[in-house]
Structure formats: structure tokens, C-alpha cells
C-alpha positions as CSV (number, residue, x, y, z in Angstrom):
1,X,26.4,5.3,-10.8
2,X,22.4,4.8,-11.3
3,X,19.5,5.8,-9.9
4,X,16.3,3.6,-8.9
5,X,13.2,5.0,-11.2
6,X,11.3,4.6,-8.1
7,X,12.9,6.1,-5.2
8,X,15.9,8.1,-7.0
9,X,18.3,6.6,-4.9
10,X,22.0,5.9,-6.3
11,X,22.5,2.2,-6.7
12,X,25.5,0.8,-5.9
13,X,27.4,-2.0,-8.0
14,X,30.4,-4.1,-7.5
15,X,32.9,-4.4,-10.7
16,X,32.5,-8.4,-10.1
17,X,28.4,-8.0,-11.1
18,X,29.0,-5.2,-13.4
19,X,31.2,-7.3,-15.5
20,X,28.1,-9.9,-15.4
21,X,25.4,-8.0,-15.9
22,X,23.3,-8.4,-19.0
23,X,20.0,-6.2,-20.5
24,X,17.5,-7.4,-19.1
25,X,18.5,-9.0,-15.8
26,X,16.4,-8.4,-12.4
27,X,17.9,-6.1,-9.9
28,X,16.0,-5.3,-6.8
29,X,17.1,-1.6,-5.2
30,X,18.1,-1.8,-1.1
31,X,16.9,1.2,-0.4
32,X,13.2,1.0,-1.3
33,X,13.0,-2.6,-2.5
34,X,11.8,-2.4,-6.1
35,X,12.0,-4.6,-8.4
36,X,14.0,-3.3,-11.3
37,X,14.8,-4.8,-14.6
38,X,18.4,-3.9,-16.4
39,X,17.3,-1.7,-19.7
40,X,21.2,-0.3,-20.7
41,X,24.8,-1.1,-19.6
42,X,26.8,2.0,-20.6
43,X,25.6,4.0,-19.0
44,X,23.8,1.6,-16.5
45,X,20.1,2.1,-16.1
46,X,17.2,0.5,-14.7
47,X,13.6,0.4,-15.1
48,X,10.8,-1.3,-13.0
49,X,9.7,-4.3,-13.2
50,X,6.4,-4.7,-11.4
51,X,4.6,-4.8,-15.0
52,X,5.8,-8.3,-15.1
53,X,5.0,-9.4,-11.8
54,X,1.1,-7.6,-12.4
55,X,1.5,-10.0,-15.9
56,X,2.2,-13.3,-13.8
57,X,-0.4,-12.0,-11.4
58,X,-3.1,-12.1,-14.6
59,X,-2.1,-15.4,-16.1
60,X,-2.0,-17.2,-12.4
61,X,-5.9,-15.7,-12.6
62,X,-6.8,-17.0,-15.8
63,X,-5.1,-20.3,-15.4
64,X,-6.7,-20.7,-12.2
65,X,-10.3,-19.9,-13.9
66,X,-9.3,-22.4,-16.6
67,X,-9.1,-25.3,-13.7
68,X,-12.8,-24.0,-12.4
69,X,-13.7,-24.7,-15.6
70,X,-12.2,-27.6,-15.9
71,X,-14.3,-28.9,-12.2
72,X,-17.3,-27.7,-13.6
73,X,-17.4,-29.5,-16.8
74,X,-16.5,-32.5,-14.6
75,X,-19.4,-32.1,-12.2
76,X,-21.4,-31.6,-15.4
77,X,-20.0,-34.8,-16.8
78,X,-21.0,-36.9,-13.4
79,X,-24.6,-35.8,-13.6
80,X,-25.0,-36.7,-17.2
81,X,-23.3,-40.2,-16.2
82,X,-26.3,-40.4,-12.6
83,X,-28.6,-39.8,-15.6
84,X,-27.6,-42.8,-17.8
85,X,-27.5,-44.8,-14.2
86,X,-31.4,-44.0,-13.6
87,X,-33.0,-44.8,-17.1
């Protein structure tokens, strides 16, 4: 039987998903709803898995600066062209 590393509770698996299970899969716990990530199989273990999910959360915030960027050399672009337009 495991143990969540977040709430210590025992976590319960079927023989059908043990037989499945692989290092490294995502598991969420029931009874505090963590996130955990498979780290051994004999015995099972798990650790958590928010330090992806704060990962994602950092390259969703630089992609999304990138497209800023992206706009403002646009905009920049457009004056340069209401420039050429005036001469």
C-alpha cells in the first residue's frame, strides 16, 4: 500500500492498474486531490507533481509575452509603413 507525500493518506490500487502502471505516470490522490507522479513500482511510491504544473504555468507566461512581443513589433512595423505613406 502507499502513502500520498502530501496528505499521508494510504492510496488504494486495483491489481488491473497495478499491472499497468509505469514510473512516471500521473496519479491524482482521492482523498486530498494531489497531483502525484509514479517515482517506484516495488514498492509503489509517489511523489508530487505540482513542480510540473508551476513549469507549464512559466512557459504558458513566457510564450504569452513572446506573442506581445510579437504585436508590438507589428504596431511598430505599421508606423514605419504611415511613415513611408506621408513622405
Amino acid at each position: 500500500m502507499a502513502t500520498c507525500p502530501e496528505c499521508d493518506a494510504e492510496i488504494e490500487i486495483d491489481d488491473d492498474d497495478l499491472e499497468e502502471m509505469e514510473v512516471g505516470d500521473p496519479w491524482d490522490c482521492d482523498a486530498c486531490g494531489s497531483r502525484l507522479r509514479v517515482t517506484n513500482l516495488d514498492p509503489v511510491d509517489f511523489e508530487n507533481d505540482d513542480e510540473d504544473d508551476d513549469e507549464d504555468e512559466e512557459e504558458d507566461a513566457k510564450e504569452s509575452k513572446d506573442e506581445d512581443d510579437d504585436v508590438d513589433d507589428l504596431d511598430e512595423d505599421e508606423a514605419d509603413d504611415d511613415e513611408e505613406w506621408e513622405e
